[in-house]
N, C-alpha and C positions, 0 to 999 in steps of 0.2 A: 212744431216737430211732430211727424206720426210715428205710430207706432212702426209702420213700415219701412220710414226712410232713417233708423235712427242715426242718429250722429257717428262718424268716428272720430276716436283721438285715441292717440298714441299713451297718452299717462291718462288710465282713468283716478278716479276719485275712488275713495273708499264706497262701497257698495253700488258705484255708477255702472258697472257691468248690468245692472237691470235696466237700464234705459241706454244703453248706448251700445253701438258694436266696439270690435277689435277686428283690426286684421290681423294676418296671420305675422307679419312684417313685425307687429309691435310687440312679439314675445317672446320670451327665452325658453327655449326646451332642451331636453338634459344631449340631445344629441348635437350640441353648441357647444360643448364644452370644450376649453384650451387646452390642450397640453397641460400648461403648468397646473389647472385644476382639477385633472385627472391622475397628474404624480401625487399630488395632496391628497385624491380618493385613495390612492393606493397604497401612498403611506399609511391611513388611516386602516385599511384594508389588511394590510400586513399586521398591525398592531393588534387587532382583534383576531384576527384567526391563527397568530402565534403565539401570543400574551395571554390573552382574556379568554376563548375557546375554550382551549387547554384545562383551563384553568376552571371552568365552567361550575364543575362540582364542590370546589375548595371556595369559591368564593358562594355557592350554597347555603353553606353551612357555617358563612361570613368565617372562616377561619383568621384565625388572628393577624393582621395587619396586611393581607391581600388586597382589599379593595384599597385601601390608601398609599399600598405601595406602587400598582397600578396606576391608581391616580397621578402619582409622582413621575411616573414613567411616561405616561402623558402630559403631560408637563412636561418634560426635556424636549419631547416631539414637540414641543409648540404649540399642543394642540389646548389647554385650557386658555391659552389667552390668544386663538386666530382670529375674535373677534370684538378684541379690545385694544385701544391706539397704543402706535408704537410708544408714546412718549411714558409708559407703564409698565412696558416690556412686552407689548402684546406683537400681533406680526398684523394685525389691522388688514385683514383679508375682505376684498368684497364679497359683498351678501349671498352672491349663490353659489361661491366655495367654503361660503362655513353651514350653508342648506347642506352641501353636498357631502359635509363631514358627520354634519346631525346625520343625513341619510346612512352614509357606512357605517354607524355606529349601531342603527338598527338592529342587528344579531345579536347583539352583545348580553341581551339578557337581562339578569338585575343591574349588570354596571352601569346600561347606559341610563339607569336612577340617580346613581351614586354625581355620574360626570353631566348628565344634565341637570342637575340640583345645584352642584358646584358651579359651573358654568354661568348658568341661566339664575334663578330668583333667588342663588346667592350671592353672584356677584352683581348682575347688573343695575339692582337697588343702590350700589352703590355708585356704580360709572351714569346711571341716569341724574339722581338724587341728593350723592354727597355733594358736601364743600371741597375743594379742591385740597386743602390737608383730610381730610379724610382719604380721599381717592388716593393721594401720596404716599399714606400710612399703610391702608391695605391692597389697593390692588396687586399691584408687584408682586406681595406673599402670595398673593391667591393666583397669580398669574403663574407664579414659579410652582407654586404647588407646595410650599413651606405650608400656608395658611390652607384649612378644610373648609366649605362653608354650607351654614347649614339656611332655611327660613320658614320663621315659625307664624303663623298666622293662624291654623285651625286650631280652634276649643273643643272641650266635650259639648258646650252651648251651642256652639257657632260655627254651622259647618259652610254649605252655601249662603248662610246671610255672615258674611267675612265681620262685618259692620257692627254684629254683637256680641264681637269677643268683649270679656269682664275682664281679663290683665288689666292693670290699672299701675299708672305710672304717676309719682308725687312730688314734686321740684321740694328740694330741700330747703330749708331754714338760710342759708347764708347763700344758692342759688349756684350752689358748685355741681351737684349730681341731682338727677332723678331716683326715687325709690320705688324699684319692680317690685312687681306681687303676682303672681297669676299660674296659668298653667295651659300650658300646650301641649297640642297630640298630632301623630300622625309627620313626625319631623324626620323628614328623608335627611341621612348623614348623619341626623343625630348621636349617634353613638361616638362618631370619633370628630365631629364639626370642632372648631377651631373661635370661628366666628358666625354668630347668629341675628339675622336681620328679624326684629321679635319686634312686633305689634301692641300697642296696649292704648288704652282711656288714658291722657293726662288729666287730672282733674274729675275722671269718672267719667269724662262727653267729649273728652277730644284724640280721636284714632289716630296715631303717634305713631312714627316707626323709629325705631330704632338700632344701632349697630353694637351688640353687646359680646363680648368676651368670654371665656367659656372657663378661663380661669377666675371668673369673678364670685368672689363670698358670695353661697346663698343660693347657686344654679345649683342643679342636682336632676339627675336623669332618671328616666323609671326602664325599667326593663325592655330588653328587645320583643317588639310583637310579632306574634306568632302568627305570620299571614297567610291567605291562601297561595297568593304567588309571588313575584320578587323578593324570594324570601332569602337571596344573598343581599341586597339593600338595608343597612340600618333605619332603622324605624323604631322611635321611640316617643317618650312624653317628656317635655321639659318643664321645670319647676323652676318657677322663680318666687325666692323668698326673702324678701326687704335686700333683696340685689341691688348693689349702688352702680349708674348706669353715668359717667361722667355726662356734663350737660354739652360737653362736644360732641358727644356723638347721637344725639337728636339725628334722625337722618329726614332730612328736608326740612319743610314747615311744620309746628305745631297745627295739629286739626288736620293737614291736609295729607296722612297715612292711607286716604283709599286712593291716594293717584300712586302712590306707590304699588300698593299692593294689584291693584287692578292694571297699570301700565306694563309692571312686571308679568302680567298673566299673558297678556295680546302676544307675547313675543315667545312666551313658555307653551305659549297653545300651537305657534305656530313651529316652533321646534320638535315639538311632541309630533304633530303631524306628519313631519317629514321625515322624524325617527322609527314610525310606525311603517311609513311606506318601504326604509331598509327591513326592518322586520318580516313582512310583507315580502319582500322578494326571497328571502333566507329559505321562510316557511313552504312558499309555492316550492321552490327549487327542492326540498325536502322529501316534499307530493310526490315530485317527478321522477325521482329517484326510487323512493320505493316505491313508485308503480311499474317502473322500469324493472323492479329486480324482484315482485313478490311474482311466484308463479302459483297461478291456478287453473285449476282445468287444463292444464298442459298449456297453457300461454301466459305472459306479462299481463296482469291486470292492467294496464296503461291501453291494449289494445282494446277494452271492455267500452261500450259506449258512454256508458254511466261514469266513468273514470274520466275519461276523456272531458265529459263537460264539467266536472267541479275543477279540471286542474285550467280548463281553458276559461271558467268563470274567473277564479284567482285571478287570473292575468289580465284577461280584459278590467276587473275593477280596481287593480294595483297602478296600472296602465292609464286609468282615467285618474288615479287618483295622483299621480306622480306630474300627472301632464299642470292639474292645479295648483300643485307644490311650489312647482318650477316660476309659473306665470305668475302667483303672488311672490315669491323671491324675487322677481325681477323686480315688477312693482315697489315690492319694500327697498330693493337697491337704488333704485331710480328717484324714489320719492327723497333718500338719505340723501343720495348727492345733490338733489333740488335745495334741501335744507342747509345741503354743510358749504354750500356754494352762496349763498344767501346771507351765511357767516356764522351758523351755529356752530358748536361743538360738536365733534362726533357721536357725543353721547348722546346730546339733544336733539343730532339729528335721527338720529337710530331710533330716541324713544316716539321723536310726532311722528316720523315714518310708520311705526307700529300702530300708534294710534287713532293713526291714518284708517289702517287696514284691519281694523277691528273685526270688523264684520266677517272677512274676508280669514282671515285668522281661527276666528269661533269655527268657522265650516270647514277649513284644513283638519284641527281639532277634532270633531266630531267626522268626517270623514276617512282619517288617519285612522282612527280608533274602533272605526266600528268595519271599516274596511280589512283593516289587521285580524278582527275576532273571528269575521266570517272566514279567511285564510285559514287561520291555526285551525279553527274548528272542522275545516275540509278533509286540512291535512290528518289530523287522527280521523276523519272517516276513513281516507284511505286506506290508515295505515292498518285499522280492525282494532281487533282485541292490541295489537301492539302498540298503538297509537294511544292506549290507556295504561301503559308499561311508563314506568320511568328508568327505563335503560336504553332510550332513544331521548331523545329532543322535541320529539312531538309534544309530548305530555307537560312538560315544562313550558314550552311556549305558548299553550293554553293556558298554562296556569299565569302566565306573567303578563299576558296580553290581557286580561280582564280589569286591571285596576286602569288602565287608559282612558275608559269610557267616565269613570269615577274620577281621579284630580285632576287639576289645571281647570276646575268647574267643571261641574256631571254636564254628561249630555244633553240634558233637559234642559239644565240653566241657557248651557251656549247657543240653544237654540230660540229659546224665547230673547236671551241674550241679541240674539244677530237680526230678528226683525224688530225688537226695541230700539236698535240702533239704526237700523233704516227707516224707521217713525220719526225717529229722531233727527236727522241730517235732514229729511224731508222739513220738518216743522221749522228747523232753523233756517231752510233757503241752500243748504247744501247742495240739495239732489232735487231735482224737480218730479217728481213720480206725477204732481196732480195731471202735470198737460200730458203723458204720455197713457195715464190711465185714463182719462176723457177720450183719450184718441180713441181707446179699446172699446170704450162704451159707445162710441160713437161709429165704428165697425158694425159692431152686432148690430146695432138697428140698420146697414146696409146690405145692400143683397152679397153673397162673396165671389171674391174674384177669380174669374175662368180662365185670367192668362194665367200659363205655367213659365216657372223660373228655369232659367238655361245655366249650365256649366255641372263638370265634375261635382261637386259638393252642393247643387241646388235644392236638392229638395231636404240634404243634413242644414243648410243653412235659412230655409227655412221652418225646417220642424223648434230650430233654437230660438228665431223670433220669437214663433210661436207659442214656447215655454214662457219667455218673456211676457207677453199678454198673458198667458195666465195666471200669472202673477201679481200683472198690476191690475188684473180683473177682480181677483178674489180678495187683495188686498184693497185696493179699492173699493169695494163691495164695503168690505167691515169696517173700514176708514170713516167710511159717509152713515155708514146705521151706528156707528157711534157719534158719528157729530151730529146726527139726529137723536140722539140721544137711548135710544133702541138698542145699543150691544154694548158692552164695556170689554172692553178688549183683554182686559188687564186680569179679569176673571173668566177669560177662555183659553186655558190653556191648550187646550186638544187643538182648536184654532189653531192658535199661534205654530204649534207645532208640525199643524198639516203645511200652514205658511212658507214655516224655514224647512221643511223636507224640499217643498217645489223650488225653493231659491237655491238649496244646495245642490239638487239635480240640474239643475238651469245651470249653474257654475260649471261643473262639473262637464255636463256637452258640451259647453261651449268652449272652455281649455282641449277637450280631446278633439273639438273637430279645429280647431288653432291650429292644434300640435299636427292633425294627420294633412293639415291643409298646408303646414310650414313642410313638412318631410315631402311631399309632393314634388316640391321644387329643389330636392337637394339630391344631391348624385351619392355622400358616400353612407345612408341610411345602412341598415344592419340584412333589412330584409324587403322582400320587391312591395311597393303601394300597397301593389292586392291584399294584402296579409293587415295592415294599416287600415284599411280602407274596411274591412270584415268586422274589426273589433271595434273602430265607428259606431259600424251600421248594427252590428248587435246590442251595442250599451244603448244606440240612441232607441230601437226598439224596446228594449225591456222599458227605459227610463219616459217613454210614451206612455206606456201603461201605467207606471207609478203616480205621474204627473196628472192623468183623466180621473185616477182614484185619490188623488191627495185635495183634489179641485173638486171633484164631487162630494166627498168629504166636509169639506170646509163649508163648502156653501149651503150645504143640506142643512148642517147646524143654526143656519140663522138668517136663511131666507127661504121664502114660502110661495105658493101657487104660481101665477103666470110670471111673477119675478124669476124664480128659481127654475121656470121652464124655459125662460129666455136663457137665461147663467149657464144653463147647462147644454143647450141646443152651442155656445160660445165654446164652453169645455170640449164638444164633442168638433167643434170647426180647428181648433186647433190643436186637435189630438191628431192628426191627419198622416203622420209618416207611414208609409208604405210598409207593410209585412215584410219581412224577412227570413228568409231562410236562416233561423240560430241552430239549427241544429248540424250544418252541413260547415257552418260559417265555425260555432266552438268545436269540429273535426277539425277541421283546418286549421284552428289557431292552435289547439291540442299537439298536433303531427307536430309542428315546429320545434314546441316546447319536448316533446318527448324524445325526439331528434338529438336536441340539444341535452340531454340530459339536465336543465336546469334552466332557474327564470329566466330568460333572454333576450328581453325587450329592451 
């Protein structure tokens, strides 16, 4: 197989998107959606801009029983168990109407801490992990919303190594209970949890998870922390002291607590991302409004040019970043019903489907997050000195988008994280990267080719190849100087990290030119090609440049003379996309937005 003719398939593999194409046919983008999961957005949609909004300042200041009355309130809506099986009380909704509800939930501020805490790594340890009397006992509560749930894994010791928390858990004398001892921090819900899925050493060496009870002798909580942002979210330290933990509720295998804790992240990463992308559109919408209404110099600062491009960046990076969201959603849906057809349970298929898309997951994660920052942080450009006021919502959203890029694993981890796992699938036979990265090496040393590609989207669909090679060029490069023994991968992190920048870029084109290739062929789109077809060709321009410096970067660090004069005569062949007018092209996507008074893609 060459690098040029790559394969396609309809269901990729986890991280196979670097060796393989898609067409535009095999993906889901949000402008697909039914009916009935558009009533579900707007149920969700109503529930936060009536309920939660409103309320914005009172759950601030976590005033007394707001967030869990809330919570409750959601809960009647359905919405804590849309994606947990009926036979628990859930409504068992497919996977890219409960993306679609993580998304609406976006706005919401500190709650959507409180209800993605609850949801996500404190219930589905359970629905992955338990015994089916376990799942019997608690999900229901937690579904209805009776039960809070909280999950405690970070130490003062142990933040990103998960694996060296000292909690320590001691099977009793007659073999009825475990004896807790330890001490955790940083526990989203902690204040009013119910139920605590809480980590610890059996024996001092075996990472153990557990399902522990909040009225149990011996827990005790430490004070609310005073954080920079989502500082209506409880956050607290929990204490366990010679807590007697029944030996029912061991959750999973002894020893085998980092497939909990880790399985429960892939799918926490990926919710996070998609909760950032609602965020994300609240924020821009916010820009666009006060640029609309602030006047200076006797006109709407929105007219100003400089205005124009931060509010038409937003959009274009929300817009690429949604278009990823969507096409791993599908993926993760797809993959579930491969498994639950083959005879797993729901749970188990949910959980290999995530585990599936690891890789894929980490770069939602880190793309959601740092995608959301650069938003908030626009928008108080815009807004000036009042964008530093907290009597607007700019200031707030700054403050509460920051801790994103920090849990569910800092940004650092999930990127060393996401090319550890494509080393990985490669070395097991998963993924074949060696024959497609030979291809590439075996290009550069040919003269390059003079035919040009034909059709609407030829030269966007090969500038994405293109990213491709440079990917398995540079990764390949340090693959083979470490099997020669010359690099150690594993002590380069700057490396690794130039790595996973060009693979999340690569992602990232190649979903938005899917999405603008699928809208092509649809009649009831929002707005004409043109408009589509602009915010392409702007992202694939800037993300060209990123991609020549993340590649010359990488390879500067640990290759030398006429190697690295070859490596990079490669970088500069498939740097190749054509200039672009961005500056007439973010007017254009601006005028729309400004029009509309608000995100409108």
């Amino acid at each position: 197989m060459s690098a040029d003719t790559l394969v396609k398939n309809a269901v990729l593999k986890g991280g196979e998107f670097i060796i393989k194409d898609t067409t535009p046919e095999d993906i889901f983008i949000p402008e697909e959606f039914t009916e009935e999961q558009l009533m579900i957005r707007d149920t969700v949609r109503e529930f936060v801009y009536n309920e939660i909004l409103p309320n914005a300042k009172r759950i601030e200041k976590q005033e007394e029983g707001m967030t869990v009355r809330l919570l409750e309130q959601a809960a009647e809506l359905g919405l804590l168990g849309a994606h947990m099986p009926e036979a628990y009380g859930g409504m068992e909704l497919d996977t890219n109407a409960n993306t679609l509800i993580n998304e609406t939930f976006g706005p919401s501020g500190s709650f959507t801490v409180s209800i993605a805490a609850h949801t996500g790594i404190g219930m589905l340890p359970i629905l992955y992990f338990g015994t089916e009397a376990q799942k019997e006992k608690y999900l229901p509560r937690l579904i209805s919303g009776e039960l809070k749930a909280a999950y405690c894994l970070t130490e003062p010791g142990s933040g990103s190594d998960a694996l060296a928390a000292k909690s320590r858990a001691d099977l009793s004398a007659d073999g009825t209970h475990y004896v807790l001892n330890g001490q955790k921090m940083w526990i989203s819900n902690g204040g009013f949890a119910d139920i605590f899925i809480v980590f610890a050493q059996v024996d001092g060496d075996k990472f153990t998870g557990f399902i522990v009870e909040r009225n149990s002798a011996g827990l005790t909580l430490g004070a609310e922390e005073d954080k920079m942002g989502i500082k209506g979210s409880s956050t607290r330290q929990v204490f366990f002291e010679n807590v007697q933990v029944p030996a029912d509720n061991v959750l999973g295998d002894i020893g085998k607590g980092h497939l909990i804790a880790f399985n429960a992240l892939n799918i926490g990463r990926f919710k996070l991302g998609a909760i950032c992308v609602g965020g994300c559109k609240a924020s821009n919408t916010t820009a666009i409004q006060y640029a609309n209404e602030r006047v200076q110099f006797k006109q709407p600062i929105a007219n100003f040019g400089a205005i124009k491009h931060k509010l038409a960046e937003q959009a274009i990076r929300i817009f690429a970043a949604e278009s990823a969201t969507y096409r791993v959603s599908d993926l993760l849906g797809d993959q579930k019903d491969t498994f639950q057809e083959a005879g797993d349970s729901f749970g188990q298929a949910n959980l290999k489907a995530a585990e599936e898309y690891a890789i894929e997951c980490a770069i939602l994660k880190i793309v959601g997050s740092e995608v959301l920052d650069f938003v908030v942080d626009e928008t108080v450009q815009i807004h000036g000195g009042m964008g530093y006021s907290e009597e607007g919502t700019a200031a707030r959203a700054y403050r509460d988008s920051r801790i994103n890029r920090i849990y569910e694993g800092t940004n650092e981890i999930n990127r060393m994280l996401l090319v550890d796992q494509l080393f990985r699938r490669a070395m097991k036979g998963a993924l074949d990267i060696v024959g497609p990265a030979w291809d590439v090496q075996k290009e550069l040393a040919s003269m390059p080719s003079m035919t040009q590609a034909e059709g609407a989207y030829a030269a966007e669909q090969q500038a994405v190849k293109d990213f491709k090679k440079i990917v398995l060029m540079t990764a390949g490069a340090g693959a083979k100087m470490q099997m020669d023994g010359k690099l150690n991968l594993k002590e380069e992190q700057e490396i690794l990290m130039n790595v996973a920048d060009m693979i999340i870029d690569t992602f990232l084109a190649e979903s938005l030119l899917l999405r603008v290739e699928k809208l092509a062929g649809m009649n009831n789109k929002k707005h004409p090609q043109e408009l589509y077809d602009i915010i392409l060709r702007t992202f694939l321009h800037d993300s060209t440049a990123r991609m020549n410096k993340y590649a010359t970067d990488a390879l500067a660090s640990f290759v030398e003379g006429d190697l690295l004069r070859t490596f990079l005569m490669g970088v500069k062949r498939f740097t190749k996309y054509p200039p672009v007018n961005v500056k007439a092209n973010r007017r254009a996507i601006a005028d729309v937005l400004i029009a509309a008074n608000e995100y409108c893609f």
